[in-house]
C-alpha positions in Angstrom: 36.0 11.9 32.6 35.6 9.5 30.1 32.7 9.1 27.9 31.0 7.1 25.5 31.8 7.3 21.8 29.1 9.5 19.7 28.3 9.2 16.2 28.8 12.5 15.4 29.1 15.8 16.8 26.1 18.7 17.5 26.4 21.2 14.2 26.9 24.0 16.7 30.1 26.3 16.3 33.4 24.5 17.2 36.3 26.4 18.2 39.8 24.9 16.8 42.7 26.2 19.2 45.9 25.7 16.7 46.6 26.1 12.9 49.4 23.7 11.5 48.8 20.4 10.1 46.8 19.2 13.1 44.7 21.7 12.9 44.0 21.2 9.1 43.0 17.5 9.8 40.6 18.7 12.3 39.1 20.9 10.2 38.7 18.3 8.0 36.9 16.1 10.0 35.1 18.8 11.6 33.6 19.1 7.9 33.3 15.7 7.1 31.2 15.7 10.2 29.0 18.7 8.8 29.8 20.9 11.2 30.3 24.4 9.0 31.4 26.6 11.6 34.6 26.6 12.9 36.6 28.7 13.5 40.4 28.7 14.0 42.7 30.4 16.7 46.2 30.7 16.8 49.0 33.3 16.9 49.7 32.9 13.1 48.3 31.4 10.3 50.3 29.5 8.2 49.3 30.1 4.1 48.2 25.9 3.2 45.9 26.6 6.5 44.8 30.0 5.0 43.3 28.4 2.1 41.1 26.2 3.2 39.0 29.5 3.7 38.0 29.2 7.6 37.4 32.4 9.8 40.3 32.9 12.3 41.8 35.4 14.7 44.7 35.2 17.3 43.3 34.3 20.2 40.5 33.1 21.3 36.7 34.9 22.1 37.0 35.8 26.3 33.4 34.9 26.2 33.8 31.3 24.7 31.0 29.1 26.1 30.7 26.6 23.2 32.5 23.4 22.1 36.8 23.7 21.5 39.2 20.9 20.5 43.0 21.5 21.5 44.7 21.1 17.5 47.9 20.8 18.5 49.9 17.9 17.9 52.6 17.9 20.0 51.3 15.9 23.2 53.0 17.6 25.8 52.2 21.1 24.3 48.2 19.8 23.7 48.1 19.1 27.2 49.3 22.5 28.5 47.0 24.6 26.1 43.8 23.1 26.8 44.6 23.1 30.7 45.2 27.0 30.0 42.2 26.8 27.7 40.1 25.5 30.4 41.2 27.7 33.3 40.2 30.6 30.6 36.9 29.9 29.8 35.8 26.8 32.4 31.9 27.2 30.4 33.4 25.7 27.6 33.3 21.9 26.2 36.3 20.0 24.8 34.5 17.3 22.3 36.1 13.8 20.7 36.0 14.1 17.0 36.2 10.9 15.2 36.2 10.8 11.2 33.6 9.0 9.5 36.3 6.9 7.8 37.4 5.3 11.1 36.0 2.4 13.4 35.2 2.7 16.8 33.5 -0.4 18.6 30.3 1.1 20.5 31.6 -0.7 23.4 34.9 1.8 23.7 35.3 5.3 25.5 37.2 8.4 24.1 37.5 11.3 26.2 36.9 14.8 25.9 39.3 16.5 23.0 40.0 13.3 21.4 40.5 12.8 17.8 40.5 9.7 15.7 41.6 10.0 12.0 40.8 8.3 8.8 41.4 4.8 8.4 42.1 4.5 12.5 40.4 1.6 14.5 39.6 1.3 18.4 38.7 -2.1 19.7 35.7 -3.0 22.1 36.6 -2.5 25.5 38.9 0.2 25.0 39.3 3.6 26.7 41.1 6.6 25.5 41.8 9.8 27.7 41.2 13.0 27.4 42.8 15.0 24.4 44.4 11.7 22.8 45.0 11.8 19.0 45.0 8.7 17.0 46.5 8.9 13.0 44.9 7.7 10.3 45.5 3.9 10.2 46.9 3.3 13.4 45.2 0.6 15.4 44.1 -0.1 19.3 42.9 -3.6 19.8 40.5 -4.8 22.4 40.3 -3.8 26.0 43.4 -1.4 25.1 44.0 2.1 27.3 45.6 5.0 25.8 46.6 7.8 28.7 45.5 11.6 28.6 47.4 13.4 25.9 49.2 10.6 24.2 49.1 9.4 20.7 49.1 7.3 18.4 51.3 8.1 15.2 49.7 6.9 11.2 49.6 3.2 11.3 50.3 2.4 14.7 49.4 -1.2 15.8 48.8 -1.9 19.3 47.6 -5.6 20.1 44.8 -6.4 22.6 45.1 -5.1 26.2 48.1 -2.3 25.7 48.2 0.0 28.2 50.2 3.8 27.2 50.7 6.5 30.0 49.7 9.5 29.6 51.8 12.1 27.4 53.6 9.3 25.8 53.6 8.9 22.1 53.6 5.8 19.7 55.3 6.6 16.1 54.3 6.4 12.7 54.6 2.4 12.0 55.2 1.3 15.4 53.9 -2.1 16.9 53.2 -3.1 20.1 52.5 -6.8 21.2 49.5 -8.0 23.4 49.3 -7.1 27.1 52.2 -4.7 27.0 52.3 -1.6 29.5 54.3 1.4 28.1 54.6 4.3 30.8 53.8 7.9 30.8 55.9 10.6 28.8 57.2 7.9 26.3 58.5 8.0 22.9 58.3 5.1 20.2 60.0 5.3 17.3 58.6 4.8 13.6 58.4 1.5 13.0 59.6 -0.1 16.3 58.8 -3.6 17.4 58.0 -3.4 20.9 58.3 -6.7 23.0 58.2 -6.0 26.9 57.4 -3.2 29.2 58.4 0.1 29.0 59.4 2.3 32.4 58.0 6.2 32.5 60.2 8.8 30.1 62.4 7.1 28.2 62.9 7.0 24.0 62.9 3.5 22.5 63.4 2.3 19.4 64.4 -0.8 17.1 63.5 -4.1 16.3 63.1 -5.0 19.1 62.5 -2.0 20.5 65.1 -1.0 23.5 65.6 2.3 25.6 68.0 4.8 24.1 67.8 7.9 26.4 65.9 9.2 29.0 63.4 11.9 28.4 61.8 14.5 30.3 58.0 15.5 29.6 58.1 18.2 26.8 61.3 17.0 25.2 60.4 17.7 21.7 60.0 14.6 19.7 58.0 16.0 16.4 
């Protein structure tokens, strides 16, 4: 369920599931939140995440009852880890995460898990689903809806009323006129120009933006 966009988070431990470069942005908001305990889980830890000094182990505690964001940035593979997450340890809370630096209209909705970056801006009337990301820059105008597990790539602009499926992401750069409806499990390429609908998994790219391929949901596309 959706729910109303929060100034900031409780400074209560926050489990980060992941530990590439998604994972190091949400530690950095995490921290430029205030929140000072995380602590990170994934199979490996890669050495520029090593630095930044948080605890971490490989998996996560069995008794986890406290707040979790999915750090992955691959959509379809975000979308299968907190559904595992969940079914793992159903007492805990996925929590949106949106960096001081951004602007969210009181009047919008982010669901549980989502993040919002730096420099990112979501317009009044807007609702994102659960476990969305949204880069640093990238844009979602007014009254604009963003499905469960999609994203939205650095500098992304979407004009007023968009509508993205779920799973589908929008590249770095890409734009999206007003009152377009982009299905589910679609990819955008970096710096598209996108002028009229786009049907459920597909790739599409160019100015103006056209369908390449077909796609199937968790065809790579990072």
């Amino acid at each position: 369920p959706l729910r109303p966009v929060a100034g900031r988070v409780n400074a209560e431990p926050l489990l980060i599931v992941g530990a590439g470069g998604q994972a190091r942005v949400v530690a950095d908001i995490a921290t430029a939140l205030g929140l000072g305990q995380l602590l990170l889980c994934a199979a490996e830890l890669p050495e520029a995440t090593r630095r930044l000094g948080h605890p971490w182990q490989p998996r996560p505690p069995d008794d986890w009852q406290g707040t979790y964001v999915i750090a992955i940035g691959d959509n379809a593979r975000r979308a299968v880890g907190d559904a595992a997450f969940r079914a793992a340890h159903p007492g805990a809370r996925a929590i949106s995460l949106v960096h001081p630096a951004a602007v969210v209209s009181p009047a919008a909705q982010l669901g549980a898990g989502t993040v919002v970056m730096a420099g990112a801006l979501v317009g009044p009337g807007s609702r994102v689903g659960r476990g969305a990301i949204i880069n640093s820059g990238a844009s979602l105008d007014h009254d604009g809806r963003l499905g469960d597990f999609a994203s939205l790539g650095p500098a992304a602009c979407l004009g007023g009323g968009v509508g993205v499926g779920e799973g589908s992401a929008i590249c770095l750069g890409a734009r999206v006129v007003h009152g377009i409806r982009i299905g589910a499990d679609v990819v955008v390429g970096a710096a598209a120009l996108v002028l009229h609908d786009l049907p459920d998994g597909c790739v599409a790219y160019g100015t103006p933006a056209r369908v390449v391929r077909r796609r199937r949901r968790g065809d790579p596309y990072l």
